[in-house]
C-alpha positions in Angstrom: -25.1 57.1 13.1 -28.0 55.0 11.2 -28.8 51.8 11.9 -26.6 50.3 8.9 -23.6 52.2 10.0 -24.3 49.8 13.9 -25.0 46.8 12.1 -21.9 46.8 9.9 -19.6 48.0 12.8 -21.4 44.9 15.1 -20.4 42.6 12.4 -17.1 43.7 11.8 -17.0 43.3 15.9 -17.6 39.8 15.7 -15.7 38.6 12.4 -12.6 40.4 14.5 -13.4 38.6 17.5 -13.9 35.3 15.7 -10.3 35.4 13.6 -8.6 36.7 16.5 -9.3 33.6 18.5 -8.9 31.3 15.8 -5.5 32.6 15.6 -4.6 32.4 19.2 -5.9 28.7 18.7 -3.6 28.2 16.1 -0.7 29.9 17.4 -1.0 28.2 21.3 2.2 26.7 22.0 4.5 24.8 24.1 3.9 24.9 27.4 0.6 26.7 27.3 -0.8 23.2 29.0 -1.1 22.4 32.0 2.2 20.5 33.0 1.0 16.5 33.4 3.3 15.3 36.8 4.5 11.4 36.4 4.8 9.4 39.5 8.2 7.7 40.8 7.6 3.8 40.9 8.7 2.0 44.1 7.3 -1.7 43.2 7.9 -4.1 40.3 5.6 -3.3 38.0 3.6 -6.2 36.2 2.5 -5.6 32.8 -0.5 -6.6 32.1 -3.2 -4.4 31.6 -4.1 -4.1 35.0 -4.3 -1.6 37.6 -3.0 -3.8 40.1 0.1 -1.7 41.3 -0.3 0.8 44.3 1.2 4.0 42.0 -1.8 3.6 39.3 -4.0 4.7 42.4 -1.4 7.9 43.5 -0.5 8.7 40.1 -2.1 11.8 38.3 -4.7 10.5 35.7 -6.4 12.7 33.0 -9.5 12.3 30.3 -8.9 12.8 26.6 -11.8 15.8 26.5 -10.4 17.5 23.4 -12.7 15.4 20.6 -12.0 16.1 16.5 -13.7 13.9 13.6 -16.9 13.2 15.5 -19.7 12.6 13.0 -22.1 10.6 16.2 -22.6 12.2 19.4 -22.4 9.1 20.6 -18.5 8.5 19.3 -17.6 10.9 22.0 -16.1 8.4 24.7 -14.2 8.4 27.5 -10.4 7.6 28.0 -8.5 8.2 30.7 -4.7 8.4 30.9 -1.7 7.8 33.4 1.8 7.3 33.4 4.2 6.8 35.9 8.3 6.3 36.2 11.2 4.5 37.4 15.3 4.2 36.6 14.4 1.8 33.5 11.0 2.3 31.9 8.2 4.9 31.1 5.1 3.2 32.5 1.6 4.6 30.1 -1.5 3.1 31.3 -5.0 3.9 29.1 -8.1 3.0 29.8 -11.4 3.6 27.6 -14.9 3.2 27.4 -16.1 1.8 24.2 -19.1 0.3 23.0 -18.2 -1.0 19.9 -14.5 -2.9 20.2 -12.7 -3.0 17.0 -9.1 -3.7 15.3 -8.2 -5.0 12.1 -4.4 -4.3 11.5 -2.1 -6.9 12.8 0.9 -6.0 11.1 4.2 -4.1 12.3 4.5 -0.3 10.9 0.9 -0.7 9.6 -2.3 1.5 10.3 -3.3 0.7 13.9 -4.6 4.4 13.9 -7.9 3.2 11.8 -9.1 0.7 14.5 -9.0 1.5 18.2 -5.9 2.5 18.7 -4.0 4.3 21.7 -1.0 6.7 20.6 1.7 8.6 22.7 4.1 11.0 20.9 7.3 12.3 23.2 9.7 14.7 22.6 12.6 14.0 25.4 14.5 17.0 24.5 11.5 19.6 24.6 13.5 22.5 23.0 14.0 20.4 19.8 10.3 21.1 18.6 11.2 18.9 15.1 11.2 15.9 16.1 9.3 13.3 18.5 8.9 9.7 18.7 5.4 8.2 18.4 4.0 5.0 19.4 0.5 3.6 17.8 -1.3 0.4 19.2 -4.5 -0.9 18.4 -5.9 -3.5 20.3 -3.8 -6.5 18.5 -0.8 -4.7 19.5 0.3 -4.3 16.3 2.6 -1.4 16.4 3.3 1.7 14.5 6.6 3.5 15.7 8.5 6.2 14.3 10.3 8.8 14.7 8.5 11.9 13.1 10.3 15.1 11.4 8.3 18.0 11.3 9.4 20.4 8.5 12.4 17.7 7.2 12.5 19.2 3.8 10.9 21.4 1.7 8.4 22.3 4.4 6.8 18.6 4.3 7.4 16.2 7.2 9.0 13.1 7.0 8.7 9.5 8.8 11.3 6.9 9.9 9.9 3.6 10.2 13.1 1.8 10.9 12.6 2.7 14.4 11.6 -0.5 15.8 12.1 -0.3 19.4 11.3 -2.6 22.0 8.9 -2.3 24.8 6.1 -4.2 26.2 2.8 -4.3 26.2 -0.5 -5.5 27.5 -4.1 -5.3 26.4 -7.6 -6.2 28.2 -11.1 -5.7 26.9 -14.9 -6.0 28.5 -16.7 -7.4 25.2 -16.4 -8.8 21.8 -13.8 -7.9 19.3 -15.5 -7.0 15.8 -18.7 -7.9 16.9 -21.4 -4.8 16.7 -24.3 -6.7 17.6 -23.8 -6.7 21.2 -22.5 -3.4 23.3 -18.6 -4.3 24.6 -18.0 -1.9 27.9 -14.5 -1.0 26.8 -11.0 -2.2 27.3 -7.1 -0.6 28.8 -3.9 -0.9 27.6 -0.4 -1.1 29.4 3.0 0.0 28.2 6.4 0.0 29.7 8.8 1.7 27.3 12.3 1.3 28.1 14.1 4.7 28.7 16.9 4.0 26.5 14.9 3.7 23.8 15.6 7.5 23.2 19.0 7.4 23.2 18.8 6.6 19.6 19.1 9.8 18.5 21.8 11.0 20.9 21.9 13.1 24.1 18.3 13.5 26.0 17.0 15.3 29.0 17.1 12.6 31.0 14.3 11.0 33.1 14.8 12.4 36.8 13.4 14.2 39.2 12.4 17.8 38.2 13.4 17.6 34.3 10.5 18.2 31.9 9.9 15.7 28.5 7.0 17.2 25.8 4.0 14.7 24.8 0.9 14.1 23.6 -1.4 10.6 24.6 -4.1 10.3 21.5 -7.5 8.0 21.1 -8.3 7.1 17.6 -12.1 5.2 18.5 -13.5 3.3 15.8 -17.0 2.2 15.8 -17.3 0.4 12.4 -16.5 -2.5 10.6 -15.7 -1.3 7.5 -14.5 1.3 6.0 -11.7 4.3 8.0 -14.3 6.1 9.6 -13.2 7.1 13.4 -13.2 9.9 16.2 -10.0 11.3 18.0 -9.6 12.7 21.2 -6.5 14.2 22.7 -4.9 15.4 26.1 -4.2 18.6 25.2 -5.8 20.6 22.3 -4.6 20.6 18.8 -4.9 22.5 15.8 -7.4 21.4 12.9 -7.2 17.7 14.5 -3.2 17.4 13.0 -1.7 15.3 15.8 1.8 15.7 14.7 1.9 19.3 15.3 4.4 19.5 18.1 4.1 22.9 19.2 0.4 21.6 20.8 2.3 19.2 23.0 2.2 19.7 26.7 5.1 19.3 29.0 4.8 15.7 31.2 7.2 16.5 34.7 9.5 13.9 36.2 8.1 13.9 40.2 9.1 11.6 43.5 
Protein backbone atom coordinates (compact mmCIF):
# COMPACT_ATOMS: atom_id res chain seq x y z
CA UNK A 1 0.00 0.00 0.00
CA UNK A 2 1.64 3.61 -0.98
CA UNK A 3 1.76 6.32 1.15
CA UNK A 4 -1.45 8.02 -0.48
CA UNK A 5 -3.44 4.86 -0.21
CA UNK A 6 -2.48 5.49 4.30
CA UNK A 7 -3.08 9.05 4.09
CA UNK A 8 -6.54 8.79 2.45
CA UNK A 9 -7.56 5.79 4.73
CA UNK A 10 -6.15 8.03 8.01
CA UNK A 11 -8.41 10.74 6.85
CA UNK A 12 -11.36 8.89 6.16
CA UNK A 13 -10.46 7.52 9.95
CA UNK A 14 -10.88 10.70 11.32
CA UNK A 15 -13.88 12.34 9.26
CA UNK A 16 -15.74 8.91 10.50
CA UNK A 17 -14.61 9.47 13.99
CA UNK A 18 -15.59 13.16 13.91
CA UNK A 19 -19.41 12.62 12.36
CA UNK A 20 -19.93 9.75 14.46
CA UNK A 21 -19.55 11.78 17.63
CA UNK A 22 -21.18 14.62 16.43
CA UNK A 23 -24.09 12.40 15.99
CA UNK A 24 -24.02 10.73 19.32
CA UNK A 25 -23.90 14.50 20.52
CA UNK A 26 -26.90 15.24 18.69
CA UNK A 27 -28.83 12.15 19.36
CA UNK A 28 -27.98 12.07 23.51
CA UNK A 29 -31.21 11.92 25.21
CA UNK A 30 -33.29 11.83 28.16
CA UNK A 31 -31.82 10.56 30.90
CA UNK A 32 -28.35 10.29 29.65
CA UNK A 33 -27.53 13.05 32.63
CA UNK A 34 -26.72 12.53 35.69
CA UNK A 35 -29.97 12.58 37.72
CA UNK A 36 -29.83 16.09 39.86
CA UNK A 37 -31.40 14.95 43.67
CA UNK A 38 -33.68 17.85 45.31
CA UNK A 39 -33.65 18.13 48.98
CA UNK A 40 -37.00 17.82 51.32
CA UNK A 41 -37.49 21.27 53.21
CA UNK A 42 -38.14 21.01 56.96
CA UNK A 43 -38.01 24.95 57.80
CA UNK A 44 -39.99 28.01 56.56
CA UNK A 45 -38.27 29.06 53.87
CA UNK A 46 -37.62 32.99 53.51
CA UNK A 47 -37.33 34.26 50.12
CA UNK A 48 -35.02 36.49 49.64
CA UNK A 49 -32.03 35.86 47.91
CA UNK A 50 -30.26 34.51 50.70
CA UNK A 51 -28.70 31.37 51.63
CA UNK A 52 -29.86 31.76 55.06
CA UNK A 53 -31.88 28.39 55.42
CA UNK A 54 -30.08 25.18 56.76
CA UNK A 55 -31.17 22.92 53.37
CA UNK A 56 -29.21 25.41 50.88
CA UNK A 57 -26.06 23.99 52.89
CA UNK A 58 -27.32 19.90 52.57
CA UNK A 59 -28.81 20.34 49.32
CA UNK A 60 -26.95 19.19 46.08
CA UNK A 61 -25.55 22.18 44.19
CA UNK A 62 -24.06 22.10 40.59
CA UNK A 63 -22.01 24.65 38.09
CA UNK A 64 -23.44 25.55 34.73
CA UNK A 65 -19.91 24.22 32.92
CA UNK A 66 -21.56 23.56 29.54
CA UNK A 67 -20.71 27.34 27.85
CA UNK A 68 -22.27 28.17 23.99
CA UNK A 69 -22.04 31.79 22.37
CA UNK A 70 -18.74 32.76 24.02
CA UNK A 71 -16.94 35.34 21.83
CA UNK A 72 -14.49 36.49 25.34
CA UNK A 73 -12.72 33.99 27.25
CA UNK A 74 -13.43 36.08 29.84
CA UNK A 75 -17.59 35.66 29.41
CA UNK A 76 -17.00 32.24 30.75
CA UNK A 77 -18.42 32.69 34.43
CA UNK A 78 -19.45 30.82 37.09
CA UNK A 79 -23.05 29.90 38.27
CA UNK A 80 -23.95 27.62 40.52
CA UNK A 81 -27.32 25.95 41.02
CA UNK A 82 -29.66 24.37 43.81
CA UNK A 83 -33.01 23.51 44.38
CA UNK A 84 -34.81 22.03 47.10
CA UNK A 85 -38.60 20.85 48.00
CA UNK A 86 -41.49 20.82 50.16
CA UNK A 87 -45.60 19.99 50.04
CA UNK A 88 -46.16 23.58 48.44
CA UNK A 89 -43.34 24.96 46.46
CA UNK A 90 -40.25 24.15 44.22
CA UNK A 91 -37.39 26.11 45.91
CA UNK A 92 -34.45 27.25 42.79
CA UNK A 93 -31.64 29.10 44.18
CA UNK A 94 -28.76 30.61 41.57
CA UNK A 95 -25.92 32.16 42.32
CA UNK A 96 -23.33 33.72 39.72
CA UNK A 97 -20.21 35.41 39.35
CA UNK A 98 -20.35 38.37 37.20
CA UNK A 99 -18.23 41.21 36.46
CA UNK A 100 -20.26 43.24 34.48
CA UNK A 101 -24.10 43.39 36.06
CA UNK A 102 -26.58 44.14 33.56
CA UNK A 103 -30.54 44.20 32.79
CA UNK A 104 -32.56 46.30 30.65
CA UNK A 105 -36.10 44.52 30.19
CA UNK A 106 -38.53 45.37 32.83
CA UNK A 107 -41.54 44.26 31.23
CA UNK A 108 -43.81 40.98 31.72
CA UNK A 109 -43.42 38.30 28.66
CA UNK A 110 -40.55 40.42 27.35
CA UNK A 111 -36.76 39.46 26.60
CA UNK A 112 -35.15 38.98 29.98
CA UNK A 113 -32.96 36.38 28.12
CA UNK A 114 -30.78 39.42 26.47
CA UNK A 115 -29.61 40.83 29.93
CA UNK A 116 -28.52 38.58 32.79
CA UNK A 117 -31.04 36.41 33.14
CA UNK A 118 -31.56 32.98 34.99
CA UNK A 119 -33.93 30.36 33.28
CA UNK A 120 -35.40 26.91 34.39
CA UNK A 121 -37.47 24.79 31.99
CA UNK A 122 -39.45 21.63 33.72
CA UNK A 123 -41.23 19.00 32.30
CA UNK A 124 -43.31 17.40 35.28
CA UNK A 125 -44.59 14.57 33.27
CA UNK A 126 -41.01 13.41 31.84
CA UNK A 127 -42.57 10.97 29.31
CA UNK A 128 -44.34 13.90 27.55
CA UNK A 129 -41.04 15.12 25.70
CA UNK A 130 -43.43 18.14 23.85
CA UNK A 131 -43.94 20.23 26.16
CA UNK A 132 -42.27 22.10 29.29
CA UNK A 133 -42.78 25.09 31.19
CA UNK A 134 -40.08 27.72 31.23
CA UNK A 135 -39.32 30.48 33.49
CA UNK A 136 -36.89 33.53 32.43
CA UNK A 137 -35.70 36.30 34.95
CA UNK A 138 -33.29 38.86 34.56
CA UNK A 139 -32.19 40.75 37.38
CA UNK A 140 -35.45 43.28 37.41
CA UNK A 141 -37.45 40.30 37.81
CA UNK A 142 -39.26 40.91 34.89
CA UNK A 143 -40.56 37.53 33.84
CA UNK A 144 -40.83 35.58 30.75
CA UNK A 145 -43.14 32.38 31.33
CA UNK A 146 -44.56 30.01 28.94
CA UNK A 147 -45.34 27.07 28.30
CA UNK A 148 -43.32 25.72 25.24
CA UNK A 149 -44.50 23.12 22.38
CA UNK A 150 -41.92 21.46 20.65
CA UNK A 151 -43.08 20.26 17.24
CA UNK A 152 -46.90 21.99 17.65
CA UNK A 153 -47.48 22.13 14.03
CA UNK A 154 -45.96 21.70 11.01
CA UNK A 155 -42.67 20.72 12.58
CA UNK A 156 -42.18 24.47 14.11
CA UNK A 157 -42.65 25.02 17.85
CA UNK A 158 -44.97 27.13 19.33
CA UNK A 159 -45.27 29.48 22.58
CA UNK A 160 -48.06 30.27 25.15
CA UNK A 161 -47.57 33.44 26.80
CA UNK A 162 -50.83 33.47 28.63
CA UNK A 163 -49.21 31.42 31.18
CA UNK A 164 -48.78 33.88 33.86
CA UNK A 165 -48.24 32.04 36.93
CA UNK A 166 -47.50 33.12 40.21
CA UNK A 167 -44.47 32.61 42.27
CA UNK A 168 -41.94 34.55 44.08
CA UNK A 169 -38.95 35.85 43.73
CA UNK A 170 -35.87 37.52 45.14
CA UNK A 171 -32.81 39.06 43.74
CA UNK A 172 -29.29 40.29 45.35
CA UNK A 173 -26.28 41.69 43.59
CA UNK A 174 -22.39 42.73 44.73
CA UNK A 175 -21.95 45.84 42.30
CA UNK A 176 -23.49 48.31 40.11
CA UNK A 177 -26.33 47.70 37.74
CA UNK A 178 -25.45 49.00 34.11
CA UNK A 179 -22.41 50.39 35.15
CA UNK A 180 -19.05 48.90 33.24
CA UNK A 181 -16.71 51.19 34.59
CA UNK A 182 -16.26 49.45 37.76
CA UNK A 183 -15.96 45.37 38.18
CA UNK A 184 -19.48 44.19 40.20
CA UNK A 185 -18.56 40.62 42.00
CA UNK A 186 -21.84 39.06 40.92
CA UNK A 187 -25.30 38.56 42.33
CA UNK A 188 -28.17 35.24 43.26
CA UNK A 189 -31.48 34.83 42.65
CA UNK A 190 -34.25 32.95 44.72
CA UNK A 191 -37.47 31.33 43.49
CA UNK A 192 -40.22 29.55 45.15
CA UNK A 193 -42.67 28.24 42.54
CA UNK A 194 -45.83 26.98 43.74
CA UNK A 195 -46.41 23.23 42.85
CA UNK A 196 -49.73 23.73 41.55
CA UNK A 197 -48.67 25.78 39.12
CA UNK A 198 -48.39 22.63 36.86
CA UNK A 199 -51.65 21.50 37.22
CA UNK A 200 -52.57 23.78 34.47
CA UNK A 201 -52.33 21.45 32.01
CA UNK A 202 -53.92 18.52 33.80
CA UNK A 203 -52.54 15.38 35.60
CA UNK A 204 -48.60 15.52 36.63
CA UNK A 205 -46.16 13.29 38.30
CA UNK A 206 -46.43 14.57 41.33
CA UNK A 207 -43.70 16.09 43.67
CA UNK A 208 -42.87 13.20 46.27
CA UNK A 209 -40.43 11.18 47.31
CA UNK A 210 -38.81 8.99 44.68
CA UNK A 211 -40.76 10.37 41.41
CA UNK A 212 -38.56 11.95 38.79
CA UNK A 213 -39.60 15.62 36.95
CA UNK A 214 -37.16 16.58 33.54
CA UNK A 215 -35.35 20.12 33.59
CA UNK A 216 -32.92 22.23 32.47
CA UNK A 217 -31.48 25.56 34.76
CA UNK A 218 -29.87 28.12 32.01
CA UNK A 219 -27.37 31.40 32.35
CA UNK A 220 -27.79 33.91 29.71
CA UNK A 221 -24.61 36.44 30.98
CA UNK A 222 -24.51 39.68 29.40
CA UNK A 223 -21.51 41.86 29.59
CA UNK A 224 -22.56 44.86 27.42
CA UNK A 225 -24.62 47.78 27.28
CA UNK A 226 -25.85 47.81 24.14
CA UNK A 227 -26.60 45.81 21.74
CA UNK A 228 -27.93 41.44 22.31
CA UNK A 229 -24.55 40.22 22.60
CA UNK A 230 -24.41 37.40 25.55
CA UNK A 231 -22.90 33.89 26.57
CA UNK A 232 -25.04 30.81 27.86
CA UNK A 233 -24.22 28.17 29.98
CA UNK A 234 -26.23 25.17 30.88
CA UNK A 235 -26.53 22.24 33.48
CA UNK A 236 -26.61 19.68 31.19
CA UNK A 237 -25.30 19.76 27.53
CA UNK A 238 -27.36 20.81 24.64
CA UNK A 239 -27.31 20.59 21.07
CA UNK A 240 -26.09 23.59 18.84
CA UNK A 241 -26.80 25.90 21.99
CA UNK A 242 -30.98 25.41 21.28
CA UNK A 243 -32.18 25.40 24.87
CA UNK A 244 -35.68 24.28 24.03
CA UNK A 245 -34.64 20.99 22.82
CA UNK A 246 -36.16 18.76 25.42
CA UNK A 247 -34.71 15.59 24.80
CA UNK A 248 -31.22 17.34 26.40
CA UNK A 249 -33.05 17.73 29.65
CA UNK A 250 -31.86 15.81 32.61
CA UNK A 251 -34.06 14.17 35.19
CA UNK A 252 -34.18 16.31 38.76
CA UNK A 253 -35.25 13.41 41.66
CA UNK A 254 -37.68 14.06 44.47
CA UNK A 255 -35.41 12.93 47.79
CA UNK A 256 -36.10 13.07 51.92
Amino acid sequence: MNSQKIIFQLIILCLSSIMGYGQSEKRLSLGEQPIFRVLKVNENMNIDGEMNEVVWSKTEKRDLDYFYKVDVATDKQRTTFRMAWDEENLYVFFQCEDKFITARETNRDGQPYFDDCAEIFLIPVPDSLDTHFGFELNLYKASNDFVYFNNYYGGEDNILKAFNPDFRVAVTYDGTLNNNTDIDRGWTMELAIPLSTFNSLGSIVPAKKGNQWAFLAIRQDRNDLEGNRRSTSTIFPIYDSSVHQSNRFGFMEFVD
